[in-house]
C-alpha positions as CSV (number, residue, x, y, z in Angstrom):
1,X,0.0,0.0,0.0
2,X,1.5,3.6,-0.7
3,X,2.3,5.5,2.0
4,X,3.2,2.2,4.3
5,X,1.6,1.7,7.7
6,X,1.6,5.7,8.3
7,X,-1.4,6.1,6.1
8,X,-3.8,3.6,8.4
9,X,-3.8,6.7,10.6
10,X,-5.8,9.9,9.3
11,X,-4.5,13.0,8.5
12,X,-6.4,15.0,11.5
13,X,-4.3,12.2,13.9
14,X,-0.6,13.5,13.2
15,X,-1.6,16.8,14.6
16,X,0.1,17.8,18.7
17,X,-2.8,19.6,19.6
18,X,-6.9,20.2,18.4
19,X,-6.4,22.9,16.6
20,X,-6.9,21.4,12.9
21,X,-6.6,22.7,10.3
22,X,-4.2,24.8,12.6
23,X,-2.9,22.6,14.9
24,X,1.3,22.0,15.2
25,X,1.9,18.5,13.8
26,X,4.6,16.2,13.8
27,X,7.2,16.0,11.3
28,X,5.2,13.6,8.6
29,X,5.5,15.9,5.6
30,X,2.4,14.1,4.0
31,X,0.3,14.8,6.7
32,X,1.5,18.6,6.6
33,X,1.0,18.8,3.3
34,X,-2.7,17.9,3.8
35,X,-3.8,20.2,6.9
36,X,-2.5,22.8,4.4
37,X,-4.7,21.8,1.5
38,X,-7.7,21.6,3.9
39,X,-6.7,24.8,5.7
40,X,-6.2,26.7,2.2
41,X,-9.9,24.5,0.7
42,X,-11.9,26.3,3.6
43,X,-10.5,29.5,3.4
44,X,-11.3,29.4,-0.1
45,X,-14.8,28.4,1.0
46,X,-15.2,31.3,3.2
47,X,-13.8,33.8,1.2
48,X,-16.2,32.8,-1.8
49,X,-18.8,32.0,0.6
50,X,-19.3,29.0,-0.7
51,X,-21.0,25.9,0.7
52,X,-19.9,22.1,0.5
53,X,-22.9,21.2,-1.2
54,X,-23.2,24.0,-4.0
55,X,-18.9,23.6,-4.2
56,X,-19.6,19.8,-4.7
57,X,-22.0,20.4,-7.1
58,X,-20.2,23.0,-9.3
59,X,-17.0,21.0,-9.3
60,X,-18.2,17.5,-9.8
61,X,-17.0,15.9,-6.1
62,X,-19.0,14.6,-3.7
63,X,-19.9,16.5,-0.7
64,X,-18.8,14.0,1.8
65,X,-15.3,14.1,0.3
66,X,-15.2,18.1,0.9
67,X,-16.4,17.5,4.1
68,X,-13.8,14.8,5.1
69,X,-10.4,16.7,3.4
70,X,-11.9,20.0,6.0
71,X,-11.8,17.4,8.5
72,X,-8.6,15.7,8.4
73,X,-9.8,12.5,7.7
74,X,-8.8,11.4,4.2
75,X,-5.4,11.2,2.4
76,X,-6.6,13.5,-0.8
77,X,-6.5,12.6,-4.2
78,X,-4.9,14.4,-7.3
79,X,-8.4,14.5,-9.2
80,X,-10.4,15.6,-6.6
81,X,-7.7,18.3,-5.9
82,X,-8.3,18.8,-9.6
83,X,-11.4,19.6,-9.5
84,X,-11.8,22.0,-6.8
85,X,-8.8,23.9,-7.7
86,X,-10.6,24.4,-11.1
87,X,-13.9,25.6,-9.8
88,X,-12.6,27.6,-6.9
89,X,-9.5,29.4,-8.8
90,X,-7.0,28.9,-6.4
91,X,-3.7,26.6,-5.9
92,X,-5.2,24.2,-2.8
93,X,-1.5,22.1,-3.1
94,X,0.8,24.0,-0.9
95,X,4.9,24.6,-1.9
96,X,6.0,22.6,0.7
97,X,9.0,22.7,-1.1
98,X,9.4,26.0,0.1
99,X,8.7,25.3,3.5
100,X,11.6,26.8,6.1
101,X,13.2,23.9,8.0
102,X,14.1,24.0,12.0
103,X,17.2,24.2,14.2
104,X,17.2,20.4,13.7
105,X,16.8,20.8,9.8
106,X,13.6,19.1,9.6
107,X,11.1,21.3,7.2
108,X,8.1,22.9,9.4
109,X,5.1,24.0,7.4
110,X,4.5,27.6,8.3
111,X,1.0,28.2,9.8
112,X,-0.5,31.5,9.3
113,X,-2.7,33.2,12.0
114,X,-5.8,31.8,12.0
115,X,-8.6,34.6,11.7
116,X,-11.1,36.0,14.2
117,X,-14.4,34.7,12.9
118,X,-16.1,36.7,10.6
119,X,-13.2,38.9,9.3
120,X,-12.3,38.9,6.1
C-alpha cells in the first residue's frame, strides 16, 4: 500500500494539539501537506462563501469528500484536488517545497494566523 503503515492513521491524527486545520503537527511531511490543503480548501470556501454542497456540485465531487479533506480524515487525491482547484481558482496544493526547515533541519510547514471569525 502507498504510504506504508503511516497512512492507516488519518491525516487530523498527526496533529500535537486540536487545533486542525491549525494545529502543530509532527514531522510527517504528507500529513503537513494535507492540513494545508484543507486549511487553504476552507479558506477558499469562506472567502467565496461557498457551501460544500453547491462547491460539490459546481466542481463535480461529492460532498462527503469536501467534508472529510476539511476534517482531516482522508489522504486526498490528485483528481479531486483537480477539481476543486478548477472551480474555486486557487492553488489548494501548498509549496511545501518551500517550507523553512528547524534548528534540527527538519522542514516545518508555516501556519499563518488563524482569523477571528467573521473577518475577512
Amino acid at each position: 500500500m502507498p504510504g506504508g503503515t503511516r497512512r492507516h492513521k488519518k491525516p487530523f491524527e498527526y496533529a500535537l494539539d486540536a487545533n486542525w486545520p491549525y494545529a502543530v503537527m509532527d514531522d510527517f511531511r504528507a500529513a503537513q501537506i494535507i492540513q494545508a490543503v484543507a486549511r487553504a480548501l476552507a479558506e477558499a470556501m469562506e472567502r467565496q462563501q461557498v457551501s460544500a454542497n453547491v462547491l460539490a456540485a459546481r466542481a463535480g465531487v461529492n460532498r462527503q469528500v469536501i467534508a472529510n479533506i476539511l476534517a482531516g480524515t482522508t489522504w486526498s487525491d490528485a483528481f479531486t484536488l483537480g477539481c476543486l482547484e478548477a472551480e474555486l481558482g486557487v492553488m489548494l496544493w501548498p509549496q511545501h517545497l518551500d517550507w523553512p526547515k528547524d534548528d534540527n533541519g527538519v522542514v516545518q510547514q508555516p501556519i499563518p494566523p488563524q482569523a477571528e471569525p467573521g473577518a475577512n
